[in-house]
C-alpha positions as CSV (number, residue, x, y, z in Angstrom):
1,X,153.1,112.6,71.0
2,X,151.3,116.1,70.7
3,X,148.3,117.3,72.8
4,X,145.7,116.8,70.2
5,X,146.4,112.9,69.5
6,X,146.8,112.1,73.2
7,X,143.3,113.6,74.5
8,X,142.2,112.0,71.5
9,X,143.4,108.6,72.8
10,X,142.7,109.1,76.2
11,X,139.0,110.8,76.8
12,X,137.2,107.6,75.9
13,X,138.8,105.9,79.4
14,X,138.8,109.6,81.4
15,X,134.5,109.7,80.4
16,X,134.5,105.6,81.5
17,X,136.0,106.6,84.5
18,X,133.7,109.5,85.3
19,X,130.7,107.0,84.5
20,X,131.9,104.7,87.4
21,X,133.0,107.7,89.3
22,X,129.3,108.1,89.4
23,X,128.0,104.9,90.0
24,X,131.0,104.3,92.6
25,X,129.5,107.5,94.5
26,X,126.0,107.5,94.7
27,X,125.8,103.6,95.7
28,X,127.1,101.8,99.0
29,X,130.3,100.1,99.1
30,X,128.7,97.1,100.1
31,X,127.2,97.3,96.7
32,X,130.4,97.4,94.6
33,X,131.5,94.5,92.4
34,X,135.0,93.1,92.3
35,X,135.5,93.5,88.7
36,X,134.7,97.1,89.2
37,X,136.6,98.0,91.9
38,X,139.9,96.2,90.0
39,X,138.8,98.7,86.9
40,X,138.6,101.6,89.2
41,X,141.9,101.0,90.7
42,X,143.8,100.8,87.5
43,X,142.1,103.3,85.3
44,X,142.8,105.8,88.9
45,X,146.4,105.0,88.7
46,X,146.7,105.2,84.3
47,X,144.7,109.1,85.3
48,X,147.4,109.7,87.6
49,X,149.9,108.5,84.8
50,X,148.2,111.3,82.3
51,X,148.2,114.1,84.9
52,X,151.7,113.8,85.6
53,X,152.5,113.9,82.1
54,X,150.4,116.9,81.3
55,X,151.9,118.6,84.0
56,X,154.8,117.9,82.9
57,X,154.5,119.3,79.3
58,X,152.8,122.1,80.4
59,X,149.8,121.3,78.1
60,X,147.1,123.6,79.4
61,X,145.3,124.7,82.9
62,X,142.2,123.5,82.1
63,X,142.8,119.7,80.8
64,X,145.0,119.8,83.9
65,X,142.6,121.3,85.9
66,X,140.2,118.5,84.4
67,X,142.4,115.6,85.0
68,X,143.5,116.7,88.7
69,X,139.6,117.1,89.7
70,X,139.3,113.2,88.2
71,X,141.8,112.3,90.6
72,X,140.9,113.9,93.7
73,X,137.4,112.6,93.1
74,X,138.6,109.7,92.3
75,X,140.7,109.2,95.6
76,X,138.6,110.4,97.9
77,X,135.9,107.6,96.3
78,X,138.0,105.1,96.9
79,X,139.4,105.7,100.3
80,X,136.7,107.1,101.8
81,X,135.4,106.0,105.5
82,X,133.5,103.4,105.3
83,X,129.4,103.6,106.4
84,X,129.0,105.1,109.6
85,X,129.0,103.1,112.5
86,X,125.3,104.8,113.1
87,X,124.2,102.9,109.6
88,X,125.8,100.2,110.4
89,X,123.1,100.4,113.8
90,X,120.4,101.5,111.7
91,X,120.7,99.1,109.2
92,X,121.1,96.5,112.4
93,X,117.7,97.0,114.0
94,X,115.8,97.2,110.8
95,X,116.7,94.4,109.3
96,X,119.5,92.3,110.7
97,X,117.7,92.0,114.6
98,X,115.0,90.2,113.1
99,X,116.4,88.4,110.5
100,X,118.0,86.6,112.9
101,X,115.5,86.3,115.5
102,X,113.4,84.7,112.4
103,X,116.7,81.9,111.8
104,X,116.5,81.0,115.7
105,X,112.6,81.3,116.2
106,X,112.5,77.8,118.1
107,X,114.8,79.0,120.9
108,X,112.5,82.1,121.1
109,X,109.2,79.6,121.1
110,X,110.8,77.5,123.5
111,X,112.2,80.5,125.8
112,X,108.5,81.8,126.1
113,X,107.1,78.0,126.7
114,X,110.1,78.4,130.4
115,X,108.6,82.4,130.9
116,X,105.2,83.1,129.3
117,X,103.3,79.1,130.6
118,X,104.8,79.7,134.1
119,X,103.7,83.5,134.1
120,X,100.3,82.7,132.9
121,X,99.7,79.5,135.1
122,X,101.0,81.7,138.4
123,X,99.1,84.8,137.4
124,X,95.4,82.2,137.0
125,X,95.7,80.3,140.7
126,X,96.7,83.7,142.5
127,X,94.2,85.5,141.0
128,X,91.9,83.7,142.4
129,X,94.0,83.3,146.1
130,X,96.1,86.1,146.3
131,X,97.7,84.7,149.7
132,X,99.5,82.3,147.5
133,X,101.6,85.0,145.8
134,X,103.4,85.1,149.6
135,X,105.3,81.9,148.8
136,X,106.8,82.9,146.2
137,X,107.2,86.7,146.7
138,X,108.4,88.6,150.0
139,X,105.7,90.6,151.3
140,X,106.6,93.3,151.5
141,X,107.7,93.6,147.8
142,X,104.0,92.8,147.2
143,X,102.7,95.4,149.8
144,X,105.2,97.9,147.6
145,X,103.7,96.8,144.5
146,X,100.1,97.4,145.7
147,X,100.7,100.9,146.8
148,X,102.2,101.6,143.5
149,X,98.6,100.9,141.9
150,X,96.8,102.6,144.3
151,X,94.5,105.6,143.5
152,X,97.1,108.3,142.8
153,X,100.0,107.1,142.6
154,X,102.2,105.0,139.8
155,X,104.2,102.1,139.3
156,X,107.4,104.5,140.5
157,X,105.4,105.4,143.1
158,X,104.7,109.2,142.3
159,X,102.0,110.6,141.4
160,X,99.9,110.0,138.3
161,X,98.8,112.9,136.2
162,X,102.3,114.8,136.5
163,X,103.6,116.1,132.4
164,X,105.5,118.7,133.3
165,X,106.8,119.1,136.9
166,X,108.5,115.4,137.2
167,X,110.1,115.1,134.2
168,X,113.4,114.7,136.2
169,X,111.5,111.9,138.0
170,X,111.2,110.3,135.0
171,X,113.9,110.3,133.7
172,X,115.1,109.1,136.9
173,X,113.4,105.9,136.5
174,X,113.8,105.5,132.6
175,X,117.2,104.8,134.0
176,X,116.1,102.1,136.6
177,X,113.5,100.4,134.6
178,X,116.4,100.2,131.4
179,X,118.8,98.6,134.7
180,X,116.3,96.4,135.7
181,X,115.0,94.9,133.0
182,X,118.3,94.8,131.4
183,X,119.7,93.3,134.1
184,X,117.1,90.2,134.0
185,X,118.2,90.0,130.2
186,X,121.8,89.6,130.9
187,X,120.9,86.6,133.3
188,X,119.0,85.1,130.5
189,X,121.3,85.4,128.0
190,X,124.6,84.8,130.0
191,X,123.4,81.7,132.1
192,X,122.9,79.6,128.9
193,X,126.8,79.2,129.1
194,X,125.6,76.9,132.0
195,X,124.6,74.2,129.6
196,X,121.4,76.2,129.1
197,X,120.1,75.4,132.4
198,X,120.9,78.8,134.0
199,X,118.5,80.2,131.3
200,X,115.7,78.0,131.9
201,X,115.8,78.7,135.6
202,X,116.0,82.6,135.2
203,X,113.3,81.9,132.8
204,X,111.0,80.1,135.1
205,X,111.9,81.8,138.3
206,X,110.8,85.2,136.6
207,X,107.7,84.1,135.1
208,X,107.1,82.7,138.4
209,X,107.8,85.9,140.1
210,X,106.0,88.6,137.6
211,X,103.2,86.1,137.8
212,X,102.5,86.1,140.9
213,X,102.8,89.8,141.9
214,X,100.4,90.1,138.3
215,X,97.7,87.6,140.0
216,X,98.0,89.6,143.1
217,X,97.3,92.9,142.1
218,X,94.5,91.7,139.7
219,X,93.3,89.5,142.1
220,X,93.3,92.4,145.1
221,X,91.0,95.2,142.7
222,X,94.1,96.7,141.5
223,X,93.5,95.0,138.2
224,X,92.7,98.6,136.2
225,X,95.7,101.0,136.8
226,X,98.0,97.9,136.6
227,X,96.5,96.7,133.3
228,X,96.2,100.4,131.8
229,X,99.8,100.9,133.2
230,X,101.9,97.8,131.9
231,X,100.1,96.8,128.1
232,X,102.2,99.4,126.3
233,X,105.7,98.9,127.4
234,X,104.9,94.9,128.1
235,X,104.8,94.5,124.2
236,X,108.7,95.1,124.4
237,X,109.4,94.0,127.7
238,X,108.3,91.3,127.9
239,X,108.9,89.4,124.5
240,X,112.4,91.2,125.1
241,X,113.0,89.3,127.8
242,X,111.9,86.1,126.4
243,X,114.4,86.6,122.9
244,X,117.3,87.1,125.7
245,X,116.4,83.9,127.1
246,X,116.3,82.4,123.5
247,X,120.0,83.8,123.1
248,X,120.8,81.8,126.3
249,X,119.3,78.5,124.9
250,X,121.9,78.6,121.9
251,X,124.6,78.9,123.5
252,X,123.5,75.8,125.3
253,X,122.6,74.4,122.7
254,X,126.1,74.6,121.1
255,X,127.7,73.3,124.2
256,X,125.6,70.2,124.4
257,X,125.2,69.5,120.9
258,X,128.4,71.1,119.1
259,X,128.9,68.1,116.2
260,X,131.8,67.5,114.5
261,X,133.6,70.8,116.2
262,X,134.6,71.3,119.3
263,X,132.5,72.9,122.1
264,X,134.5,76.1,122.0
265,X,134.6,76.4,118.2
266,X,130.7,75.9,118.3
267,X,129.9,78.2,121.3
268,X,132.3,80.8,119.0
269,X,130.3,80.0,116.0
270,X,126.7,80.3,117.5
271,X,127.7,82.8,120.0
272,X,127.9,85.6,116.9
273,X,124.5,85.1,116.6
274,X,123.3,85.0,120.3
275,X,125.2,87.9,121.1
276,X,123.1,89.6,118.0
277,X,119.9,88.5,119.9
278,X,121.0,89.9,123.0
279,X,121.8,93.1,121.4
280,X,118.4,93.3,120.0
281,X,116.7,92.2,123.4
282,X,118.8,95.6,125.0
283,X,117.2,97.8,122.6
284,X,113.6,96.4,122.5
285,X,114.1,96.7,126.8
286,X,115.3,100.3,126.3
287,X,112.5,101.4,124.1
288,X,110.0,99.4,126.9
289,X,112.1,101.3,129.4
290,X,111.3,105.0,127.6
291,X,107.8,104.3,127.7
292,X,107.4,102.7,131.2
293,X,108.7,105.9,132.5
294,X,107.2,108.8,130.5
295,X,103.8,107.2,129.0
296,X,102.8,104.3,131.1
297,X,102.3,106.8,134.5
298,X,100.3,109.8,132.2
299,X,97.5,110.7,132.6
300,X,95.8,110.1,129.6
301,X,92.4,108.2,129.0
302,X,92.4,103.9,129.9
303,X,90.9,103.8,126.5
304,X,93.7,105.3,124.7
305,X,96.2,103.6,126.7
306,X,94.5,100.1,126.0
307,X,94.4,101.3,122.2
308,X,98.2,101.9,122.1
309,X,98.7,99.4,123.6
310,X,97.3,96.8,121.0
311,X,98.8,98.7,118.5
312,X,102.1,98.3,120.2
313,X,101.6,94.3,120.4
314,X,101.0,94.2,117.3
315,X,103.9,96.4,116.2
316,X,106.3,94.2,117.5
317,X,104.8,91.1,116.4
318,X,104.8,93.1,112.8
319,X,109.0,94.1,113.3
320,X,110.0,90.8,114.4
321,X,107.9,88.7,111.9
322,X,108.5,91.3,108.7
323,X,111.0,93.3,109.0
324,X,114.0,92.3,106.9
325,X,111.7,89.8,105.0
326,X,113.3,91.2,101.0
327,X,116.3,90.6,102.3
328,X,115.4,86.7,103.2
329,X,114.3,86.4,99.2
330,X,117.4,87.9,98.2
331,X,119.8,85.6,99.9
């Protein structure tokens, strides 16, 4: 076989291969299709084949040159890394986070029954009797609380007003608040192994708690810098919180009512997705915990504040209702 009848055979697979070269390149890997990747794989190895031959023959640099570049492309294509874990994140929080929040919305609705009716119910009598918020909180945790709102200072207890000087403060208690907050999370999510009753009675006990210290502030004049201070980062805070607790009901869930499987194989089977709620919780609470810490204490106009703070509600209920949703149709 001479050079001229063996290009002549071969180009019409070396210009297919360049076609899915292309495709192969400029889509995801997710995205490739089992019949093509088999094609790939062979017509790479038959392009191998015809370089070794050429090379062996010594016809030409350039269809070598040609034919070598085909291969190289061809094998860094196929054995590339796959996506970045950072995608992988990305594509996690966009979509995936609330795609499965959407599949387990009833543990969320009954989560916020155990923390937002409680909360609400606590925050309404001591309002209106703020003594009463001293049987269920210590004192002086609510003495604390009330000279955080006082004229001046913040809920970290510095001063309000500060943008440039404290910004090590700040930071400072970014890092407590994520702690915190996170903390309660954890409690949430990981006391549901406890046949969901260590959940519910987090749940409550908080709701109780952030209540009462709510109704006691209100209720004491303190109702304006506490309000102006907590609407923005509440949006993900609290509904963070109440999602963690949802993660916590499913795994009780799977432990009382596993079905034909066992308990462990159900817990293992619903856990994937409760740990994926938990996840999501941990990054709403750290995005609460950024703006607890650097916008809630600015000084910056109640009006604005209240406005962003909307917005913010809203936002979330937007993400977690939305987000994801051509995905849903596609499956």
């Amino acid at each position: 076989m001479n050079k001229r009848l063996f290009v002549a055979r071969r180009q019409a697979d070396w210009k297919a291969f360049e076609a899915l070269l292309d495709r192969f390149q400029k889509g995801k890997r997710s995205q490739w299709e089992d019949d093509d990747v088999g094609q790939f794989s062979r017509s790479l190895r038959e392009i191998c084949q015809d370089l070794s031959l050429v090379q062996s023959r010594g016809w030409g640099r350039s269809l070598t040159n040609y034919l070598n570049d085909l291969v190289t492309r061809g094998h860094n294509t196929f054995y590339r890394a796959p996506p970045a874990r950072l995608q992988g994140l990305k594509d996690f929080l966009v979509s995936g986070f609330p795609r499965v929040f959407r599949r387990n919305l009833w543990y969320f609705i009954t989560a916020c029954l155990l923390f937002f009716g409680p909360l609400a119910v606590t925050w309404a009598l001591v309002q209106h009797e703020p003594d009463l918020a001293r049987r269920v909180v210590p004192f002086q945790q609510l003495e604390q609380a009330a000279k955080s709102y006082e004229s001046g200072t913040n809920a970290g207890g510095s001063s309000w007003g500060k943008t440039r000087d404290d910004s090590g403060e700040r930071v400072i208690m970014a890092g407590f608040y994520t702690q915190h907050n996170i903390s309660i999370a954890f409690d949430c999510f990981g006391r549901g192994i406890l046949l969901g009753v260590g959940t519910a009675y987090t749940l409550l006990y908080n709701g109780i708690a952030i209540g009462a210290i709510a109704g006691y502030l209100v209720g004491t004049g303190r109702h304006a810098k506490f309000l102006t201070f907590v609407i923005s980062h509440g949006a993900f805070e609290l509904v963070a919180i109440a999602i963690a607790g949802g993660a916590g009901l499913v795994l009780g869930h799977a432990l009382l009512h596993p079905g034909r499987r066992s308990r462990l194989e159900a817990l293992a089977d619903r856990g994937r997705e409760a740990i994926q709620l938990a996840a999501g919780a941990g990054g709403m609470l750290l995005i609460a915990a950024l703006i607890e810490a650097f916008w809630s204490p600015a000084d910056i106009p109640d009006l604005l504040k209240v406005t962003v703070g909307i917005l913010m509600w809203i936002l979330v209920a937007v993400y977690l209702g939305l987000s994801g949703r051509w995905e849903d149709r596609a499956s």
